[in-house]
N, C-alpha and C positions, 0 to 999 in steps of 0.2 A: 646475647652478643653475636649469634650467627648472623643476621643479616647486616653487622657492622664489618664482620670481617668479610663477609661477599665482595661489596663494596669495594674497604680497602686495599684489597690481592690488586685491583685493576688501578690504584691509584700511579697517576705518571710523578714520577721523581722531576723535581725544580732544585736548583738550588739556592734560592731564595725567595721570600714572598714579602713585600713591602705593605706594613701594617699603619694607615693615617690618620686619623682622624678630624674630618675638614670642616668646615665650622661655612656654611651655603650664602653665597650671597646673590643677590638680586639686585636688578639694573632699573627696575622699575617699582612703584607703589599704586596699588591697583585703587580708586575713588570712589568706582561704582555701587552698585548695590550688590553686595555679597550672593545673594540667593537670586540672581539675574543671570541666566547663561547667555545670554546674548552679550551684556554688558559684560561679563568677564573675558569675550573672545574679540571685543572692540579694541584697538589699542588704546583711540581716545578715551578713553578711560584709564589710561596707566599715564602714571608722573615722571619723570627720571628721578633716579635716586644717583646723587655723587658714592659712587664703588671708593672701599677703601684705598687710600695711595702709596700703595708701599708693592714692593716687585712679590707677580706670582707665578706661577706656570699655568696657571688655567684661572680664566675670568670669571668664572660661575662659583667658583670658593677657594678659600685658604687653607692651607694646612696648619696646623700646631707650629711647625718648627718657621714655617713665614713669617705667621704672627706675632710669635714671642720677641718682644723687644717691641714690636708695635702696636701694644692692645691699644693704644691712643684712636690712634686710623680709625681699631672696630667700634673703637665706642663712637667717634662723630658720628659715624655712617647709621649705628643703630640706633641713635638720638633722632637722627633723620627721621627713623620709620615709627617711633615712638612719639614724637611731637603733631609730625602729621595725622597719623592715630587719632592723639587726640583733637585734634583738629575738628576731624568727622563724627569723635562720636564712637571710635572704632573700637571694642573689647579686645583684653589679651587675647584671648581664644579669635578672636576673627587677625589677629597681627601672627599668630603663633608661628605659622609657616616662614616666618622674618627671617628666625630666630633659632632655626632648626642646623641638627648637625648632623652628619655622616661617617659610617666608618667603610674605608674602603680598605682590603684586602687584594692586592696585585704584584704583577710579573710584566712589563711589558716584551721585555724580549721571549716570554714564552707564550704571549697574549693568554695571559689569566687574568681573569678578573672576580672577585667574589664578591657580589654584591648583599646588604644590609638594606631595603632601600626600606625597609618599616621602623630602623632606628632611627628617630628623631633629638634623642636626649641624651645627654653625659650617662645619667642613668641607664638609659637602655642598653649602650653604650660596653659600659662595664659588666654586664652578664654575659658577655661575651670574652673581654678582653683580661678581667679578674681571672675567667673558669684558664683563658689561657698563656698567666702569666704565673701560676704554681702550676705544682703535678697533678694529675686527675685520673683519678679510676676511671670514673663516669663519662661516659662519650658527652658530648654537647650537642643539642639537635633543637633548634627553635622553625615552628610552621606556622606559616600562614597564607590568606588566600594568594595561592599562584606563588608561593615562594618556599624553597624552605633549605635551612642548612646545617650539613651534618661533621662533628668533628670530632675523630679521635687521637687522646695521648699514646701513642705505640712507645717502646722504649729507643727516647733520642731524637723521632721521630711526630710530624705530627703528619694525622691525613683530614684532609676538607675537602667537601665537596658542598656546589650548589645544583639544585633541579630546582623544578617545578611538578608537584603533588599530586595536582589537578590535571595535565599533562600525561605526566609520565616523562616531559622531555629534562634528560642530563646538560646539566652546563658543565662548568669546569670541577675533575676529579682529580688534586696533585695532592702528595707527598714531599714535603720536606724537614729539613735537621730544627729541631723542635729550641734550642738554647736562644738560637739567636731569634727567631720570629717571637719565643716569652719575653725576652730584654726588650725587643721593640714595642711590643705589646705595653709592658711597664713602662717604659720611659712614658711615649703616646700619652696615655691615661694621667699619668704624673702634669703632665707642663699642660694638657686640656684643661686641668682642675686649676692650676695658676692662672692660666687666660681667663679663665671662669671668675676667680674669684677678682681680680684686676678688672675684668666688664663689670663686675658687678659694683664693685667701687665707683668705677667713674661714674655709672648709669644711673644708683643709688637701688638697682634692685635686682636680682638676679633672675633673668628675660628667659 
């Protein structure tokens, strides 16, 4: 545990960190040929997609608490990219990117941001948000290429940081009061899984 407590001695105090989990959306559906980098950097090759219609703060995705009350919206919009799919010909795995979610960890007024950018799924999701919506002996640390992030339970207390491994360069290192970032954690996790299961209803498969 020494080079956890190294670490958290430097961590900066916030008083709070807003826990999301945003569900990605896209303005376009690409036609090309998947394994053509020429055609994927063409636009004529991209379709417009109708973006779901219900108010957000950011064009590029939704969050849990936007969505709720309007899974109708996500499901037209991912009908959209489903249908034309099949259209071409196009495999789950070549749509997957449609369909992807994010979790983000932030502060704007202290410009923190902690980025996830290799979660793609509810599942992936929840090894992160589970480990920090009970108590934990166990620090949390998931790596990979060019990312990686470390989290300790202190008592009351929680500390995160992200770097880069391959680097060596530090992003954001804060501490903050650990009850209310777990409740947001849980809620989050809670109502993703009912948006979840509501796309899946309407869509008849779970995307």
């Amino acid at each position: 545990m020494s080079s956890d407590k190294s670490w958290t001695e430097s961590s900066k105090p916030v008083e709070t960190l807003n826990i999301e989990i945003c569900f990605l959306l896209q303005g376009a559906f690409y036609v090309g040929n998947p394994n053509s980098h020429e055609q994927i950097t063409d636009p004529k090759y991209r379709e417009p997609l109708s973006l779901p219609d219900f108010a957000r703060a950011n064009e590029k995705y939704a969050t849990t608490a936007e969505i709720f009350g309007n899974e109708e919206h996500l499901i037209a919009y991912y009908k959209q990219i489903v249908e034309r799919g099949a259209l071409i010909g196009r495999s789950f795995n070549e749509l997957r990117s449609y369909f992807w979610l994010r979790l983000l960890v932030w502060n704007e007024m202290e410009s923190v941001s902690i980025s996830f950018p290799w979660y793609d799924s509810l599942t992936e999701i929840r090894g992160f948000t589970n480990w920090l919506a009970s108590p934990q002996e166990e620090a949390f640390r998931d790596i990979e290429q060019g990312w990686q992030v470390d989290a300790v339970q202190a008592p009351g207390f929680l500390h995160i940081r992200e770097l880069d491994p391959d680097s060596d360069e530090r992003y954001d290192n804060v501490k903050v009061a650990l009850s209310e970032v777990a409740t947001s954690a849980n809620l989050e996790e809670s109502r993703a899984q009912t948006i979840i299961e509501r796309l899946s209803e309407g869509l008849g498969v779970d995307v």
